[in-house]
C-alpha positions in Angstrom: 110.7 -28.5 85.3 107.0 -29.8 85.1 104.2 -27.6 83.5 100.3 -27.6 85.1 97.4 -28.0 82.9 96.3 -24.6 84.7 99.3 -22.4 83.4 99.0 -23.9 79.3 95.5 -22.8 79.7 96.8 -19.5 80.7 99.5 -19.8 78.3 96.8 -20.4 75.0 94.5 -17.5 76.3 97.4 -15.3 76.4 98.3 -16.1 72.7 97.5 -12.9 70.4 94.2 -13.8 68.7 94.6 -14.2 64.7 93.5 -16.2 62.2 96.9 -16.6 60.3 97.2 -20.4 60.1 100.4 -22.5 60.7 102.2 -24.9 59.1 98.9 -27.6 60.1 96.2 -25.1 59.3 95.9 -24.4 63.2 95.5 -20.5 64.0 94.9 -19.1 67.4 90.9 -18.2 67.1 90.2 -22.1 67.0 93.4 -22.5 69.6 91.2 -20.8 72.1 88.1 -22.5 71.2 89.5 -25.6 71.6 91.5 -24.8 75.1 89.4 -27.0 77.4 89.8 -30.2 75.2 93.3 -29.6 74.4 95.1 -28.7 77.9 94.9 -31.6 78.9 96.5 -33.8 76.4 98.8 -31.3 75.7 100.2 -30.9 79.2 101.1 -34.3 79.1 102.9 -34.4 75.8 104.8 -31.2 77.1 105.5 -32.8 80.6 106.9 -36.2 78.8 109.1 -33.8 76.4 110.6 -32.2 79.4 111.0 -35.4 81.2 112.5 -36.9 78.2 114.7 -33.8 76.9 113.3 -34.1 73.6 111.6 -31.8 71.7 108.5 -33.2 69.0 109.9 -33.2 65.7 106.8 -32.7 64.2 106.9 -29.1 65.7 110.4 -28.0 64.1 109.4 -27.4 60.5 108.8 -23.6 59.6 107.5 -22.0 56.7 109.3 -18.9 55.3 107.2 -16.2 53.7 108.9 -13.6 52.5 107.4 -10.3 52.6 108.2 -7.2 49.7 109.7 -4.4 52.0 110.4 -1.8 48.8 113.2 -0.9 46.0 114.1 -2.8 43.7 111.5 -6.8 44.0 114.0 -8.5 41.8 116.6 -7.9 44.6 116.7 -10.8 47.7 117.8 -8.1 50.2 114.2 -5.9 49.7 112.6 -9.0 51.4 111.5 -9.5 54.5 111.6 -14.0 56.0 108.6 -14.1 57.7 108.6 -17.4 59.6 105.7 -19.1 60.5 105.9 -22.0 63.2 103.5 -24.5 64.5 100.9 -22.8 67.0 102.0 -25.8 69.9 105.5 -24.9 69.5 104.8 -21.4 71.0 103.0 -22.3 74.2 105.7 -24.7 74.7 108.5 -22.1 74.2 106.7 -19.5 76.1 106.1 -21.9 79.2 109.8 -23.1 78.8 110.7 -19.4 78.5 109.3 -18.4 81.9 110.9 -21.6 83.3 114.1 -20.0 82.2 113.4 -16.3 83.1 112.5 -17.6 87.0 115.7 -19.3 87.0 117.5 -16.1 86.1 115.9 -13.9 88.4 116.2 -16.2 91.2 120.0 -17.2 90.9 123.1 -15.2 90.7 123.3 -16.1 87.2 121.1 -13.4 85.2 121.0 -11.2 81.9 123.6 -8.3 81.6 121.5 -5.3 83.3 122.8 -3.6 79.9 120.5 -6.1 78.0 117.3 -4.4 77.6 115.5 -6.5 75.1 112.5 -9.2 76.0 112.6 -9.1 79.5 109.7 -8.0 82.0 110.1 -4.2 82.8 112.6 -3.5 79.9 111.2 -1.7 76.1 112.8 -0.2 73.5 111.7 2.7 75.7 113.5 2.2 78.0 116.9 1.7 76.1 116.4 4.8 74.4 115.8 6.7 77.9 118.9 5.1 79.0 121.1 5.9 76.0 120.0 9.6 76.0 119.7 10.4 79.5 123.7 8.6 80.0 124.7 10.5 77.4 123.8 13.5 78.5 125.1 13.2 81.9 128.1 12.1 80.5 128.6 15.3 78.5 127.5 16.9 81.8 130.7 16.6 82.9 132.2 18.3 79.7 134.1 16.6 77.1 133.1 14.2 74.2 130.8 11.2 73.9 131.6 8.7 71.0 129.0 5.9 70.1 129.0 2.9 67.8 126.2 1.1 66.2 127.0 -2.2 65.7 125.1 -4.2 63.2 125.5 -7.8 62.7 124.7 -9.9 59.4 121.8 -12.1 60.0 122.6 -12.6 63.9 119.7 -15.1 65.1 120.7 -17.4 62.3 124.7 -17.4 62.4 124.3 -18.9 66.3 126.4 -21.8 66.7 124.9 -24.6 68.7 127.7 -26.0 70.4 129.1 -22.8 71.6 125.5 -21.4 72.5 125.2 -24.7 74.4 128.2 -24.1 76.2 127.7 -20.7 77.0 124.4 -21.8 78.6 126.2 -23.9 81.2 127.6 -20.7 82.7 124.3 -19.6 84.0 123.7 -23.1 85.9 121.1 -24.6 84.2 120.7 -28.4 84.7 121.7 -31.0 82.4 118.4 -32.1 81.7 117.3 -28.3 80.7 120.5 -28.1 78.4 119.9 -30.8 77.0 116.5 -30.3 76.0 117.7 -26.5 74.3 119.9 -29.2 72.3 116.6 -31.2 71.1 115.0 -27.8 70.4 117.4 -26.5 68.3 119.0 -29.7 66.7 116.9 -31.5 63.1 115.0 -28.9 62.3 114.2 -27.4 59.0 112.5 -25.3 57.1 110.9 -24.6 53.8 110.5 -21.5 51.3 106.1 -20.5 50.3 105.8 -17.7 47.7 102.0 -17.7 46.9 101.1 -20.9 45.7 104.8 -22.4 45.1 105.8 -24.2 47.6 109.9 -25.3 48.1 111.0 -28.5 49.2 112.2 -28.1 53.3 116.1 -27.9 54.3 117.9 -28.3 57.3 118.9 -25.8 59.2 122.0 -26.5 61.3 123.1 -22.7 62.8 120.9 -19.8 64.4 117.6 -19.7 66.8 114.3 -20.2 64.8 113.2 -17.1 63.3 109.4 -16.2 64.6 110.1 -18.2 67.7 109.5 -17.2 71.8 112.6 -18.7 72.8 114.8 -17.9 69.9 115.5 -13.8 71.3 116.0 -15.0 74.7 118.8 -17.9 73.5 120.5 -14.8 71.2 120.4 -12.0 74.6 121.8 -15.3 76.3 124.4 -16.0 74.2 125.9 -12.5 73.5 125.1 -11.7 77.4 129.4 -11.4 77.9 130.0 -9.0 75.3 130.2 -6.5 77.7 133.3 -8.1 79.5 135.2 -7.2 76.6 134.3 -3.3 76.2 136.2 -2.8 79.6 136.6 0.6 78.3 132.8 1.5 76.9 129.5 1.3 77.7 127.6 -1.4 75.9 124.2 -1.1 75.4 121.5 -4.1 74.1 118.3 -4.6 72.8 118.7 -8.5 71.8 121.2 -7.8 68.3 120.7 -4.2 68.3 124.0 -3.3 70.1 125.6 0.2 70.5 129.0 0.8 72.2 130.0 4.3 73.3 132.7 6.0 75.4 133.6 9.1 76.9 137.1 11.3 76.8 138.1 14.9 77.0 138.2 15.1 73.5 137.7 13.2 70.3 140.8 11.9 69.6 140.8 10.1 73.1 137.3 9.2 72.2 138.0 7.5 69.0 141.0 6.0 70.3 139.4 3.8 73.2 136.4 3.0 70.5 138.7 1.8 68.3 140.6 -0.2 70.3 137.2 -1.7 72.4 135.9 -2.7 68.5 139.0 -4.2 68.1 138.3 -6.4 71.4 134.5 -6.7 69.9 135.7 -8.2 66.5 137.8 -11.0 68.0 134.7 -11.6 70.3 132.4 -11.8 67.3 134.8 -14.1 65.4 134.9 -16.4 68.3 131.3 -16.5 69.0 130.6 -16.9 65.0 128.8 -13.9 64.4 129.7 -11.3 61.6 129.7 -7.2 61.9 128.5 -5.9 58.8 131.3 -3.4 58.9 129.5 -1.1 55.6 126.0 -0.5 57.9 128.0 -0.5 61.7 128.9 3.3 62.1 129.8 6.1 64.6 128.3 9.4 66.0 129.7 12.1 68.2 128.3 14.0 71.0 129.8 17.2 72.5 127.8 20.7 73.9 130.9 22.6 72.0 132.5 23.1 68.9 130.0 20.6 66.6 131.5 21.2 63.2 135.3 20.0 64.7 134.7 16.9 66.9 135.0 14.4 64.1 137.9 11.9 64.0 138.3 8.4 62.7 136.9 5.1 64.5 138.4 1.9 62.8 137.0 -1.7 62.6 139.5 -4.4 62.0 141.6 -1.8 59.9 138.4 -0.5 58.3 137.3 3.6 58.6 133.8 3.1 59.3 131.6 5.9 58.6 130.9 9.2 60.7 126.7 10.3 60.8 125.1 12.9 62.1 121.8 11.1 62.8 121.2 7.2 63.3 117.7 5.5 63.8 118.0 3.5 66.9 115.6 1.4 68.0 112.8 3.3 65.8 114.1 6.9 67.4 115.8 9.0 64.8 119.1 10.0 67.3 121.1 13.4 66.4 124.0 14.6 67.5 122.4 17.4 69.1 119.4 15.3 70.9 116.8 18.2 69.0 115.4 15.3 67.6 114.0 17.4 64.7 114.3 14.6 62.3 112.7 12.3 64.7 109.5 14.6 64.7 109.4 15.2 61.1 109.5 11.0 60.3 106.4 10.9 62.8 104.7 14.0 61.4 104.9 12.1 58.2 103.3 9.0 59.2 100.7 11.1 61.2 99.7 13.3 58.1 99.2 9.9 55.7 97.1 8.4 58.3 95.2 11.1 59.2 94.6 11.7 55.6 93.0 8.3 55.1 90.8 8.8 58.9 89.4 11.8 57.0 88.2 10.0 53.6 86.9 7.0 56.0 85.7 8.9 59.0 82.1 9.3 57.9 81.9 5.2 57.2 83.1 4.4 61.1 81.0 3.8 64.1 82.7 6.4 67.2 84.5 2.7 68.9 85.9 1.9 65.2 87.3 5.5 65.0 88.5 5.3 68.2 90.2 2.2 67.7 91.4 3.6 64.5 92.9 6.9 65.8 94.9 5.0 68.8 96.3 2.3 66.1 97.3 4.3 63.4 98.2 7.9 64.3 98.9 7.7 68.5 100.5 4.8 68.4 103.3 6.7 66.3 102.8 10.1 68.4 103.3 8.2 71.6 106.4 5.6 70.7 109.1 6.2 72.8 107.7 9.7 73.3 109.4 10.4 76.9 113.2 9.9 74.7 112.0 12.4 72.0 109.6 15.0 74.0 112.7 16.8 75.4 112.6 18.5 72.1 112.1 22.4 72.4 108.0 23.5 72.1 108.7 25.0 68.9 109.5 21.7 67.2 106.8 20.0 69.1 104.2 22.4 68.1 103.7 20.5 64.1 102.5 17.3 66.4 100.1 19.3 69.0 98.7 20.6 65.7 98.2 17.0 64.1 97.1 16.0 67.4 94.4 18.8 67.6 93.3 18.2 64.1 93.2 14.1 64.6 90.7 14.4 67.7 88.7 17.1 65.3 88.1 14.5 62.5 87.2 12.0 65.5 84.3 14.3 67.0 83.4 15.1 63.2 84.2 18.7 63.7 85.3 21.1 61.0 89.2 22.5 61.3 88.6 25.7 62.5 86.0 24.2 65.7 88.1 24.4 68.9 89.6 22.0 70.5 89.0 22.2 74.4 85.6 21.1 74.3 86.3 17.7 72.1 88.7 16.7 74.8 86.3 17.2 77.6 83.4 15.2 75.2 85.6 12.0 74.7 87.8 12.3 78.0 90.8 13.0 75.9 94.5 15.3 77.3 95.6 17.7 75.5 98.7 17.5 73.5 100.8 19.0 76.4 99.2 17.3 79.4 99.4 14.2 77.0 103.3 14.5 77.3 103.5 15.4 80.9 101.4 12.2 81.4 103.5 9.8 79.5 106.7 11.1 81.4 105.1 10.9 84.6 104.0 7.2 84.1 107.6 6.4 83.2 108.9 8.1 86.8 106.3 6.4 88.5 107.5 3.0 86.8 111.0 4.1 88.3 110.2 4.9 91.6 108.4 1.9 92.1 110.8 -0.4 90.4 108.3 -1.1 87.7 111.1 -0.1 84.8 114.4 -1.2 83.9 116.3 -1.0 86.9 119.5 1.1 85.1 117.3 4.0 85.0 117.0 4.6 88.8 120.0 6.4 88.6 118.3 9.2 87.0 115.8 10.2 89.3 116.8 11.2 93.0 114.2 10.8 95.8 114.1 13.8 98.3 113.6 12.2 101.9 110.5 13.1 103.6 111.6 15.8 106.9 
């Protein structure tokens, strides 16, 4: 593997612009500036570390912020680690993650389809389409589905090394390349900064660096044969967010074979070194009859785990019922807060600041994942065209009772239902194509032309 001077130009131009600064006061704004002095020395530096199989050292220290999520501040667990890592250690990851992903693609060794997180043409959109549209063909065909949300206690940083190096051998990567993983990941450490207290740094011998390019695709790598072990179940991933599910004429038979497929996951886990946080991993069950009766027990290594009726995957708030009224209501939420502070600050924003404003703060929750939870019946859609109408009114500086219709021709805006009908239709045209995850071509049949 060699790098050009051409692609790390690309590769620092493509870096998110911010003026967060690293562990060497470096931050992406002066990154940029800098480009056409710095390609060229650093293209050499990264050529000679991939020559040499050794990673700088200087670039595996990390700085952990962590960041007040809510509840109780005195508690560890209401944080969130923020890692921050040199700027140069990302353009070398990202180039070394592309090297990786052409590998993949072009061999017989790839990713599980089933693994849906970090990869080109894969979302969280994506999963959750999968997950609901399977289901539902699945019930389709009468019966019970049973699902299982796994979670795992602090996955990226319970990796072990040596296995995750000896996994990687399984997908034919050269010596050299292995090797070089091993300098990546070996002698690094890291250090704690709460405001102006700074900790003394400590090594870090398990796990993929947090904040990292590479450090997701290692973790989808090294759980990518958890599958072979749910012979039983379908197993679904988005990089540690995993959820196992199966289908039976009834949910006794359901619980049975996810029992005994988390019984084959647990010894897998054990082996690989990670932990299932048996208190947060639970179970939900679909059926189209009899609702209030299809509950039964699912054990974990001799543990009843618990039974819900709704589960936030991925960001979508999942029922048992796919009405996804609680999903709605959670964005409806967001939306009215947000659209209660574009009102007090409307009058102090050029139209491209609104603009920007509107699409980052209230459409960006109206539009995530919006093809999973859009199937929802009109009537519990209608909350969100109102918001909708409303948010494009405070935009055009209109008062709440001006119609609608003529804002959206003004600012070349859909309206809420055309809005939908768009999103969905992107997403089919992504299939079609082969622009999407390719799992989801089952879903959509192609007539032939006559």
């Amino acid at each position: 593997m060699t790098v050009t001077e051409t692609e790390v130009a690309q590769t620092i131009m493509s870096l998110k612009s911010s003026r967060t600064k690293d562990i060497f006061g470096m931050d992406t704004f002066v990154l940029k500036e800098l480009c056409s002095s710095l390609t060229s020395p650093l293209t050499t530096i990264l050529n000679q570390s991939i020559s040499e199989s050794i990673f700088p050292s200087a670039w595996k220290s990390s700085v952990v912020i962590p960041i007040y999520k809510n509840g109780d501040s005195m508690l560890l667990s209401n944080y969130r680690p923020i890692s921050i890592i040199p700027t140069v250690s990302k353009i070398t990851e990202k180039l070394i993650a592309q090297q990786i992903i052409e590998h993949l693609n072009n061999t017989s060794f790839s990713l599980h389809p089933m693994q849906f997180g970090f990869r080109a043409l894969h979302s969280t959109e994506t999963a959750n389409c999968f997950f609901t549209e399977n289901i539902k063909q699945l019930l389709d065909k009468g019966g019970v589905v049973g699902a299982v949300f796994l979670d795992l206690k602090k996955a990226f940083d319970t990796i072990n090394h040596k296995k995750l190096l000896t996994k990687l051998t399984k997908f034919n990567f050269s010596s050299s390349t292995i090797k070089w993983i091993e300098s990546y990941l070996s002698k690094r450490s890291q250090s704690v900064r709460i405001n102006h207290y700074h900790s003394s740094p400590l090594p870090i011998s398990t796990g993929v660096p947090q904040g990292s390019i590479l450090g997701p695709l290692l973790f989808s790598l090294y759980i990518n044969d958890l599958p072979s072990v749910c012979s039983n179940a379908f197993t679904q991933m988005y990089a540690d967010d995993t959820v196992i599910y199966s289908h039976g004429n009834n949910t006794s038979e359901v619980a049975e074979k996810l029992t005994e497929t988390m019984g084959h996951v647990a010894k897998w886990l054990e082996q690989s070194s990670l932990c299932l946080n048996v208190n947060k991993t639970v179970a939900m069950f679909f059926s189209k009859t009899n609702r209030k009766n299809i509950l039964a027990d699912v054990f974990v290594a001799g543990k009843k785990i618990d039974i819900v009726e709704k589960f936030e995957y991925l960001g979508i708030l999942i029922d048992t019922t796919f009405n996804f009224k609680s999903q709605i209501q959670k964005v409806c939420n967001r939306v009215r807060f947000n659209l209660s502070n574009f009102r007090f600050i409307r009058a102090n924003l050029s139209l491209q600041a609104a603009t920007m404003f509107m699409h980052a703060m209230i459409l960006s929750h109206m539009t995530y994942c919006l093809t999973t939870w859009s199937q929802a019946n009109k009537s519990a859609l209608k909350p969100l065209e109102s918001l909708y109408k409303q948010t494009i009114k405070v935009l055009d500086k209109k008062p709440i009772r001006h119609h609608h219709c003529d804002i959206l021709q003004k600012h070349k805006l859909l309206s809420w239902e055309n809005f939908i009908k768009y999103t969905k239709l992107c997403l089919f045209y992504k299939i079609i194509y082969g622009l999407s995850s390719p799992p989801l071509s089952q879903f959509v049949k192609i007539r032939s032309s006559q």
